[in-house]
TORKEBA-555683 format. One record per atom (N, C-alpha, C): x, y, z. Coordinates in pm, 1 decimal, padded with zeros to 6 digits, m for minus. Example, Ala and Ser with C-alpha at 12.3 -4.5 7.8 and 13.67 -1.06 7.14 Angstrom:
# TORKEBA-555683
<node><x>01319.0</x><y>m00569.0</y><z>00780.0</z></node>
<node><x>01230.0</x><y>m00450.0</y><z>00780.0</z></node>
<node><x>01320.0</x><y>m00330.0</y><z>00780.0</z></node>
<node><x>01285.0</x><y>m00225.0</y><z>00708.0</z></node>
<node><x>01367.0</x><y>m00106.0</y><z>00714.0</z></node>
<node><x>01290.0</x><y>00003.0</y><z>00787.0</z></node>
# end
This chain:
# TORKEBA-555683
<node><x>00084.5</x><y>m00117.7</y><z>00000.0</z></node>
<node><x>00000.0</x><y>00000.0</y><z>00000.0</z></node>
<node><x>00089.1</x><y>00124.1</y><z>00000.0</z></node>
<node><x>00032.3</x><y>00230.5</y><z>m00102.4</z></node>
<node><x>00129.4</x><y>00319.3</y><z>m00090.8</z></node>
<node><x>00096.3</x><y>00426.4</y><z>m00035.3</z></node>
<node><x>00173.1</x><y>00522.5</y><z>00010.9</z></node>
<node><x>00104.2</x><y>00647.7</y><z>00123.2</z></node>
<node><x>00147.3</x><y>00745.0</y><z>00115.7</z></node>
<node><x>00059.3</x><y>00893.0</y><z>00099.0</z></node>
<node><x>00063.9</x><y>00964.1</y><z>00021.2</z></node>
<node><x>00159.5</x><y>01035.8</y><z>00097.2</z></node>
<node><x>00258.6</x><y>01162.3</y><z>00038.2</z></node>
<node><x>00352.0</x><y>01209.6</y><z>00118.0</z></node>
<node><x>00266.0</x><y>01297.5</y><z>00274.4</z></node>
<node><x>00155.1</x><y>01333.9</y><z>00273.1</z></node>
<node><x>00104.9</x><y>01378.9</y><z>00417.0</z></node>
<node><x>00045.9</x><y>01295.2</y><z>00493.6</z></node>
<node><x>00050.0</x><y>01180.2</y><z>00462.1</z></node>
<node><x>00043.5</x><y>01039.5</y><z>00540.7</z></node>
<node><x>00150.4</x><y>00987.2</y><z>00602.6</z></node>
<node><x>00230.6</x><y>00990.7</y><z>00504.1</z></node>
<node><x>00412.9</x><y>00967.4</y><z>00548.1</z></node>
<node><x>00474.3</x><y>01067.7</y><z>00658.1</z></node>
<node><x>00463.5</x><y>01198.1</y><z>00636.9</z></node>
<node><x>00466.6</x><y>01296.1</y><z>00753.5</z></node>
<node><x>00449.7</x><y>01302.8</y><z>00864.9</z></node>
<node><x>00263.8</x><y>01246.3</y><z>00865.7</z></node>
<node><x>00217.9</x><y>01233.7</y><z>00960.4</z></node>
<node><x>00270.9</x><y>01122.2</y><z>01060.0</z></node>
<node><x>00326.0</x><y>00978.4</y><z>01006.0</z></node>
<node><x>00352.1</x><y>00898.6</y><z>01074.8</z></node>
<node><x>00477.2</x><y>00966.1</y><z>01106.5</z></node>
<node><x>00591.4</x><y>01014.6</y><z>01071.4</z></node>
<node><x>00674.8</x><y>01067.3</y><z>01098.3</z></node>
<node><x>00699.3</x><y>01154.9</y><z>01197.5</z></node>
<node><x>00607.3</x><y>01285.5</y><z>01181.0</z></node>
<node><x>00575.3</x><y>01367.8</y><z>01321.9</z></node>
<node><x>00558.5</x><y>01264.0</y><z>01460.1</z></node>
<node><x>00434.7</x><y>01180.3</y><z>01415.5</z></node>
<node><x>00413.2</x><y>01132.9</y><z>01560.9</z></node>
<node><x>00505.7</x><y>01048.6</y><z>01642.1</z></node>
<node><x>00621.3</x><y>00960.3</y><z>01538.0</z></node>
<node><x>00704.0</x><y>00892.2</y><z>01573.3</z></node>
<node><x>00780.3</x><y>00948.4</y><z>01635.8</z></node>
<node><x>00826.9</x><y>01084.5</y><z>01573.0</z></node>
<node><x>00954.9</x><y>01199.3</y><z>01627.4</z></node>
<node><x>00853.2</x><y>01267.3</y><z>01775.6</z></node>
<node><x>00755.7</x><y>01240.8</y><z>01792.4</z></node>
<node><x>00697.7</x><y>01314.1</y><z>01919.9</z></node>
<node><x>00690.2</x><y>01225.7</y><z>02027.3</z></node>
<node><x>00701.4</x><y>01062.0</y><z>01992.5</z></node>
<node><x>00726.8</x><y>00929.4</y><z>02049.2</z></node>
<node><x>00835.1</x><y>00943.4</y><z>02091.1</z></node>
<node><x>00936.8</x><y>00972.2</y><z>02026.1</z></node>
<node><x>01128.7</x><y>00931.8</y><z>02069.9</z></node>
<node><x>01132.5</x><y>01055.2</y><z>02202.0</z></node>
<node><x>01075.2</x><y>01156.1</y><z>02156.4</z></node>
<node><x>01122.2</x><y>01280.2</y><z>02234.3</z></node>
<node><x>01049.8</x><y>01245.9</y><z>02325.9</z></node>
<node><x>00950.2</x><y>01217.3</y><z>02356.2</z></node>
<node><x>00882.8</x><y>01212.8</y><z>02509.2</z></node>
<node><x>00963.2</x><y>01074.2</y><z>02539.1</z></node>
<node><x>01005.1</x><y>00985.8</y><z>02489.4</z></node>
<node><x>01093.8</x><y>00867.8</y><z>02544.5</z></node>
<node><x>01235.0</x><y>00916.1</y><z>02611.0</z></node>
<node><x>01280.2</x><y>00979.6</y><z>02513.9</z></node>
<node><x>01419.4</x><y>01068.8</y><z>02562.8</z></node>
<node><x>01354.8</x><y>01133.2</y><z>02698.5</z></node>
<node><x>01272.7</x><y>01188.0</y><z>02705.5</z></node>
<node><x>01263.7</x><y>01322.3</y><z>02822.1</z></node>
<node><x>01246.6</x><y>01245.5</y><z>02968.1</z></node>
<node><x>01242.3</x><y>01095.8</y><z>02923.2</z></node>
<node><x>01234.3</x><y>00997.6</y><z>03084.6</z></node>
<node><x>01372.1</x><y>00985.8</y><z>03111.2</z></node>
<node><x>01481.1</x><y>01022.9</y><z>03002.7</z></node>
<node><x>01635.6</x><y>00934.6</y><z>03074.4</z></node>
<node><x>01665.7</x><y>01049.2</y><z>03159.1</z></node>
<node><x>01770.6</x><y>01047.6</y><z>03223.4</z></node>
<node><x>01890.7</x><y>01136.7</y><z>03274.1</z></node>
<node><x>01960.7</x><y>01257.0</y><z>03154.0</z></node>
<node><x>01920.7</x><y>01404.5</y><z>03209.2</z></node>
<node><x>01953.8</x><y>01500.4</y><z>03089.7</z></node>
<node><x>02003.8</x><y>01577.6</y><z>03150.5</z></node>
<node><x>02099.8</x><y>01701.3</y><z>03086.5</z></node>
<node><x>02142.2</x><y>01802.7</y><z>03109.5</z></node>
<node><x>02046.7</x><y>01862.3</y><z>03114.2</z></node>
<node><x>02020.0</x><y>02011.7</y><z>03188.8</z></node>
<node><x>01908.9</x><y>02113.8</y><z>03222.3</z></node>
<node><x>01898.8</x><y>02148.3</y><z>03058.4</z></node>
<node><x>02021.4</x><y>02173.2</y><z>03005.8</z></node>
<node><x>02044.9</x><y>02209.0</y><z>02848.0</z></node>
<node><x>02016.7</x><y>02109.8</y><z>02775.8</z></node>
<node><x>02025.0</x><y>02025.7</y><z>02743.9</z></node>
<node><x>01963.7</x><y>01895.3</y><z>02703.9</z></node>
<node><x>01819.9</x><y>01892.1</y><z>02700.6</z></node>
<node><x>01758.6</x><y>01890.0</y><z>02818.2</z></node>
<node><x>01622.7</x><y>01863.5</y><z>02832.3</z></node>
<node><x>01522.7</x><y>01991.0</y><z>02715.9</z></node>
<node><x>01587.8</x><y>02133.4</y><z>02794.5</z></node>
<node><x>01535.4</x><y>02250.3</y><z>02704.6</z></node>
<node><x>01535.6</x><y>02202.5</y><z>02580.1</z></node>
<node><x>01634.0</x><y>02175.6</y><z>02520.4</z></node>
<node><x>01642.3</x><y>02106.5</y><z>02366.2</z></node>
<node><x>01555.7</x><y>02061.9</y><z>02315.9</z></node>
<node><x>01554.9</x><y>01910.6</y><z>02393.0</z></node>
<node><x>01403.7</x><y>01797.3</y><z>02393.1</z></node>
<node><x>01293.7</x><y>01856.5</y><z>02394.1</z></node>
<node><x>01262.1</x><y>01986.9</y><z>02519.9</z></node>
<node><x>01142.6</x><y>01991.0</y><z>02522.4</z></node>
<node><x>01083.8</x><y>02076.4</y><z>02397.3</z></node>
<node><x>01185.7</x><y>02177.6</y><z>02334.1</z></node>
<node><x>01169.9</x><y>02267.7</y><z>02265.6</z></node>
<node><x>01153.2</x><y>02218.0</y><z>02121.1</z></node>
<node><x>01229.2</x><y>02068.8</y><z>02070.2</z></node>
<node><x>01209.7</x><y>02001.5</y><z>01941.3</z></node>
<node><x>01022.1</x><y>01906.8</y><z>02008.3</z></node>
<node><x>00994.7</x><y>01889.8</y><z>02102.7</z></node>
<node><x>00924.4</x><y>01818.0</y><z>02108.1</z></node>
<node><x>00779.5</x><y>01911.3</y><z>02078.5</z></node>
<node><x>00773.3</x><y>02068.5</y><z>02106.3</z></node>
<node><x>00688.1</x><y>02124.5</y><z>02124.6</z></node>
<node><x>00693.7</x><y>02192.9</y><z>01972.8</z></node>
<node><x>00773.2</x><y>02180.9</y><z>01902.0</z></node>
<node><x>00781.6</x><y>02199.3</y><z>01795.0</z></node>
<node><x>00720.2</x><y>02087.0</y><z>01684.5</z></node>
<node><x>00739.9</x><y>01972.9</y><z>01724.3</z></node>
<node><x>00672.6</x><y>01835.1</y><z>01620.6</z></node>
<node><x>00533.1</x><y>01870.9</y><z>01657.7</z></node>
<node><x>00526.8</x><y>01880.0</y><z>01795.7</z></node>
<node><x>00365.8</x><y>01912.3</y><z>01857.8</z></node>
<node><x>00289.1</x><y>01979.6</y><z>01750.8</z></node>
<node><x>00341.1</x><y>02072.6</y><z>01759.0</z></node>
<node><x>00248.1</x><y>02228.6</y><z>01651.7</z></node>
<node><x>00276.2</x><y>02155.0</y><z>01522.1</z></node>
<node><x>00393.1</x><y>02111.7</y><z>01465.1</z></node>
<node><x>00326.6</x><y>02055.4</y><z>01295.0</z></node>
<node><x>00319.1</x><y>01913.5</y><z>01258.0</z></node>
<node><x>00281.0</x><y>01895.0</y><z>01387.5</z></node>
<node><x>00162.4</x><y>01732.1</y><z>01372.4</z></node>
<node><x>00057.0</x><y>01757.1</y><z>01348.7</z></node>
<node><x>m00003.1</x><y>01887.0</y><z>01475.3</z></node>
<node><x>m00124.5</x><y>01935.7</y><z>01511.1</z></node>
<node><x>m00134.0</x><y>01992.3</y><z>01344.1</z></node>
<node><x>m00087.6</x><y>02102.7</y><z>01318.7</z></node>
<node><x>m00109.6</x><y>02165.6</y><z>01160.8</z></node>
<node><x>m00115.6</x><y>02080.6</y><z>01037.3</z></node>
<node><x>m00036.4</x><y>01993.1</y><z>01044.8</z></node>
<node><x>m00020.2</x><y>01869.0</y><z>00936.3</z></node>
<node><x>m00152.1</x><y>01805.2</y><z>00980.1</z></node>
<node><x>m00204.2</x><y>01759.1</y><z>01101.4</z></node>
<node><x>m00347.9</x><y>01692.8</y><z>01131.5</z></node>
<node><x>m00434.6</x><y>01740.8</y><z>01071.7</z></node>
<node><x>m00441.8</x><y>01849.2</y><z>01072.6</z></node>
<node><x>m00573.0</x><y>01957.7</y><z>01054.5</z></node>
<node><x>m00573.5</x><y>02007.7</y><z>00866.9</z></node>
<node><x>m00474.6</x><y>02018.1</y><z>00820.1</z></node>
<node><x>m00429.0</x><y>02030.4</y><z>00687.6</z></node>
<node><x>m00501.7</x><y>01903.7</y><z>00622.1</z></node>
<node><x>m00471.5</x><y>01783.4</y><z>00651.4</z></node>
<node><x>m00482.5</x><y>01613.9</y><z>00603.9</z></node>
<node><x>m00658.7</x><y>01633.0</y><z>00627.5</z></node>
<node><x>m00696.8</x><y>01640.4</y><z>00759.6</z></node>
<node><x>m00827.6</x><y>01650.2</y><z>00796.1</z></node>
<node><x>m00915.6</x><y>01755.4</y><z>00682.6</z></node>
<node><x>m00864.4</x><y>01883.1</y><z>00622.4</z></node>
<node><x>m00917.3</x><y>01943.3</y><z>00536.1</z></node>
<node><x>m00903.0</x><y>01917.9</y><z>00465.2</z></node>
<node><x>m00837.3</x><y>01828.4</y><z>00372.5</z></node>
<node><x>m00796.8</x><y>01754.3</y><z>00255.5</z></node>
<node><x>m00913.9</x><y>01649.4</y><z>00222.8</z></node>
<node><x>m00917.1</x><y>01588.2</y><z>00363.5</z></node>
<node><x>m00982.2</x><y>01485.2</y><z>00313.4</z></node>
<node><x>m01161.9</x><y>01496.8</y><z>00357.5</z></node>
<node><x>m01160.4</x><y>01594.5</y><z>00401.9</z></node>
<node><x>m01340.8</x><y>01639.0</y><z>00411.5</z></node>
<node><x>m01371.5</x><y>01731.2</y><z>00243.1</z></node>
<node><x>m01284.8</x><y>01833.4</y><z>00210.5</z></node>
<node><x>m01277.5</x><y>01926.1</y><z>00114.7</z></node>
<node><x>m01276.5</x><y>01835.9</y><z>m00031.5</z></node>
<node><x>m01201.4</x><y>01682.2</y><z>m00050.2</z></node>
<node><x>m01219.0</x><y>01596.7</y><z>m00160.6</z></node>
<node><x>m01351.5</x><y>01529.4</y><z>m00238.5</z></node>
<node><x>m01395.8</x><y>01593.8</y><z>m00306.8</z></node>
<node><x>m01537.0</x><y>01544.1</y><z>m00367.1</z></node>
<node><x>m01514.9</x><y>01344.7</y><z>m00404.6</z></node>
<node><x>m01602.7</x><y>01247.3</y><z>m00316.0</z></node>
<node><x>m01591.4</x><y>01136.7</y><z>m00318.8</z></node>
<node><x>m01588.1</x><y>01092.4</y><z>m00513.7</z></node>
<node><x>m01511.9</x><y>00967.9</y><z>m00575.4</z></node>
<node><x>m01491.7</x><y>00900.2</y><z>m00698.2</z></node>
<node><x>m01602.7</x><y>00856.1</y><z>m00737.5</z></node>
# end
């Protein structure tokens, strides 16, 4: 099955929002963590935008 590139994204965002909240359980530098939290709150917002983009895509598509 093939998947369209904002399908692919999407699994991508959420995976990269998976690792980072996994990372944010080990042992971190105060600087470290800021990092994590700051890439993590960043996938946040263009998962959320990429969600909502895909979601208008696919209500806005007149059915075949």
């Amino acid at each position: 099955m093939m998947l369209n590139p904002e399908t692919r994204q999407l699994f991508a965002r959420r995976a990269n929002v998976a690792r980072y909240q996994k990372i944010l359980e080990t042992h971190l530098t105060a600087e470290e963590r800021r990092f994590v939290e700051r890439r993590l709150t960043e996938e946040r917002a263009a998962l959320q935008q990429l969600a909502g983009s895909v979601a208008s895509t696919n209500t806005s598509t007149p059915a075949a």
